[in-house]
C-alpha positions as CSV (number, residue, x, y, z in Angstrom):
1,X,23.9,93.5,-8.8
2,X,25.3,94.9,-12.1
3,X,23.4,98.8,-11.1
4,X,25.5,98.3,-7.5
5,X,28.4,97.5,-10.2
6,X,28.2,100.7,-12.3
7,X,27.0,103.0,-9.4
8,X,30.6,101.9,-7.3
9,X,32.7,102.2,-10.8
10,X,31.0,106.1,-11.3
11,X,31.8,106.9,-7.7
12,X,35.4,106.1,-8.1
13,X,35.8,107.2,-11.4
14,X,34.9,110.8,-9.9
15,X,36.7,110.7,-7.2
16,X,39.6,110.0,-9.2
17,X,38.8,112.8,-11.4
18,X,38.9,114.5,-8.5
19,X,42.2,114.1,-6.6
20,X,43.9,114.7,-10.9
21,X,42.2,118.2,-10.2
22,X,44.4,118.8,-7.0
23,X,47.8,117.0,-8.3
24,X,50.0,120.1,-8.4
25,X,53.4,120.3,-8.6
26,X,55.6,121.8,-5.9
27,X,59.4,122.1,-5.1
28,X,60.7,123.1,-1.7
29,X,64.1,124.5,-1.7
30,X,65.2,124.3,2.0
31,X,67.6,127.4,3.7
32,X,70.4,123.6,4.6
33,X,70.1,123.5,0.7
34,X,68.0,120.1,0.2
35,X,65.1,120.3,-2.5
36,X,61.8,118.1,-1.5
37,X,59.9,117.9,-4.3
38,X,55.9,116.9,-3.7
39,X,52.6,116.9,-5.8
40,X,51.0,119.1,-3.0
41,X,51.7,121.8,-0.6
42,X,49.8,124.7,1.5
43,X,50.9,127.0,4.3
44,X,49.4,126.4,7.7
45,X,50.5,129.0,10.2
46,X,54.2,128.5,10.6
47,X,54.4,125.6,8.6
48,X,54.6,124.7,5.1
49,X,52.2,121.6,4.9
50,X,52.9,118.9,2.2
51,X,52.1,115.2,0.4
52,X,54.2,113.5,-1.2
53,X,51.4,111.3,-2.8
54,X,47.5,111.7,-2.6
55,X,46.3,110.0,0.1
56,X,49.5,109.8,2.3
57,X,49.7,111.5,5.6
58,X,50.7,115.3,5.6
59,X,54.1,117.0,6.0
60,X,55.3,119.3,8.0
61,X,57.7,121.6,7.1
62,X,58.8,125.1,9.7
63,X,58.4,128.0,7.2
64,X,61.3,129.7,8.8
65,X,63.8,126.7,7.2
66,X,62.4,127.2,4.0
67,X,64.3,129.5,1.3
68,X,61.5,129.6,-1.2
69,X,58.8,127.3,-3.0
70,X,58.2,126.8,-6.2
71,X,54.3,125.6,-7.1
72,X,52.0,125.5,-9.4
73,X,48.6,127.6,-9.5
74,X,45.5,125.8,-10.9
75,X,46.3,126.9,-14.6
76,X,49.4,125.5,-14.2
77,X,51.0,129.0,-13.9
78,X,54.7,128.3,-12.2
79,X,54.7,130.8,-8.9
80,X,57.5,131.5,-6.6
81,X,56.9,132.0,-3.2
82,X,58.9,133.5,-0.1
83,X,57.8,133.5,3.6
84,X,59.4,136.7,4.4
85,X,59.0,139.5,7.9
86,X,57.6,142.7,7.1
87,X,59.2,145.8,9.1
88,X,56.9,146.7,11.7
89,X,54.7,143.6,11.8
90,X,54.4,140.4,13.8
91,X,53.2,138.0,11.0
92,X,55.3,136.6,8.5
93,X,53.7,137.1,4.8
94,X,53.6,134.8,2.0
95,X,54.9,136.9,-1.1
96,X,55.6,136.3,-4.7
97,X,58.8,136.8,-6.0
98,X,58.5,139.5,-8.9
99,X,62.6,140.0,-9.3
100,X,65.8,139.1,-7.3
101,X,69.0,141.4,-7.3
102,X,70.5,143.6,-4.8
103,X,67.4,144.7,-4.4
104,X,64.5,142.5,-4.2
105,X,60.6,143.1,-5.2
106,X,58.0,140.9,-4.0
107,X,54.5,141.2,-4.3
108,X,51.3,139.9,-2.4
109,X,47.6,140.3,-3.2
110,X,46.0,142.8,-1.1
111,X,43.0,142.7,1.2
112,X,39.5,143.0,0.5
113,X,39.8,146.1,2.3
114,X,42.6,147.4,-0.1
115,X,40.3,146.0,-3.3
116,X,42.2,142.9,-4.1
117,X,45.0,145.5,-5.1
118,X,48.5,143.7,-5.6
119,X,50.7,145.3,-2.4
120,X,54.3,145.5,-3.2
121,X,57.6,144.8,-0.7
122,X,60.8,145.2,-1.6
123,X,64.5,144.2,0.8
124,X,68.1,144.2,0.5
125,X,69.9,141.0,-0.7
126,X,70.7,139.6,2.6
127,X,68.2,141.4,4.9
128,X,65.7,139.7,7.1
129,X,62.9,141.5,6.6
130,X,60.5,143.4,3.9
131,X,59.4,147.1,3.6
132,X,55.9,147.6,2.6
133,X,55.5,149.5,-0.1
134,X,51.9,151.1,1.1
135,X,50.0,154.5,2.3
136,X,50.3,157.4,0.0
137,X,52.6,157.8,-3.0
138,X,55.0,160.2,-0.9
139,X,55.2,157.6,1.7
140,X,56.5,154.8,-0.4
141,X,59.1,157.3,-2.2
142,X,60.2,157.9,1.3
143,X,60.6,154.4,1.7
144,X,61.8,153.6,-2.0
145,X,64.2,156.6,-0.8
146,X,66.0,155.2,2.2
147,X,67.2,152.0,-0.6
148,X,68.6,154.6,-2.8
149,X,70.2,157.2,-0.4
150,X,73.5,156.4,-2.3
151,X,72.7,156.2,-5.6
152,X,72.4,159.9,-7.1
153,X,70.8,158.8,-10.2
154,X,67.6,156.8,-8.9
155,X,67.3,159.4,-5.8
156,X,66.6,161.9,-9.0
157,X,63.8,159.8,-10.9
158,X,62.4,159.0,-7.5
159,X,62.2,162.5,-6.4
160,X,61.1,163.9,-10.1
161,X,57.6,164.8,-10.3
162,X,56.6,162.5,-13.1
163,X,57.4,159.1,-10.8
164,X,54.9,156.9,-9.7
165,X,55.8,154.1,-7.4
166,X,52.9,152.3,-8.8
167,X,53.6,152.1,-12.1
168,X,57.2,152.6,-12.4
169,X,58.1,150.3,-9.5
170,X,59.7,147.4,-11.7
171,X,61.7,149.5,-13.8
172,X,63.3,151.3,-10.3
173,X,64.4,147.8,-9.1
174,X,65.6,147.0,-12.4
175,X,67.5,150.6,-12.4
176,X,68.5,149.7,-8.6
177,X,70.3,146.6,-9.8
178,X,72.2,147.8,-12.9
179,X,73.6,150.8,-11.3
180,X,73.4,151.3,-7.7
181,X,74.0,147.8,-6.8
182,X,77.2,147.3,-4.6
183,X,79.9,145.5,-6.2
């Protein structure tokens, strides 16, 4: 009787062990303005899926009526997340937010096929949808171009021959939103 004991009270104890592994933290800032805060959450096609508790039936939430979420990775690394279009495609993406301004950047890790290389996006304030910052380096200065056709000064560092999308992309959007953003 006591080995049936101790063999129940080990079987629990790791399953609690367990479900303390998966308890991460995650906000959900809504586009009507009302915050749901859960322990978890995932996305699931067009839906953000979420518990409030472990064990308690699953969420749903329509990605499109989500502004962003705030989560927590396994390290307990705070990520912010959008569910944004990306010109050209069907699918919505789920992309980090690297930086918010007039002009936005957003990032997403790539494909297996692109080497698990981080794929940048960046939008307007306001607009709908993303532009993919992808293909050669003279096709994303075209499109880093079209965000900058009136702003003189970041047209010239994108169009100089020592700029690289790729490396200076977070100074451009920081450029982009201390001088060319509208006022």
């Amino acid at each position: 009787m006591n080995k049936i004991l101790l063999l129940f009270f080990l079987i629990a104890s790791f399953q609690l062990i367990g479900q303390e592994e998966n308890k991460r933290f995650c906000k959900i800032y809504l586009k009507s303005g009302e915050v749901i805060e859960t322990m978890l959450g995932k996305r699931k096609g067009k839906h953000f899926i979420h518990n409030d508790l472990l064990g308690s039936k699953p969420q749903k939430v329509a990605i499109t009526s989500i502004d962003f979420v705030v989560m927590s990775d396994a390290e307990g690394t705070l990520e912010k997340l959008r569910f944004l279009s990306v010109k050209g495609k069907r699918k919505i993406q789920t992309l980090h937010i690297v930086s918010l301004g007039s002009l936005e950047l957003y990032k997403s890790q790539g494909s297996k096929k692109q080497n698990n290389s981080e794929v940048f996006y960046v939008k307007r304030k306001g607009d709908n949808a993303v532009s993919c910052l992808e293909g050669t380096e003279d096709n994303k200065k075209n499109i880093l171009l079209e965000f900058a056709k009136d702003c003189p000064k970041l047209k010239e560092k994108i169009n100089s021959e020592k700029y690289s999308v790729s490396k200076d992309i977070f100074a451009t959007v920081k450029l982009f939103n201390i001088y060319c953003a509208s006022k």
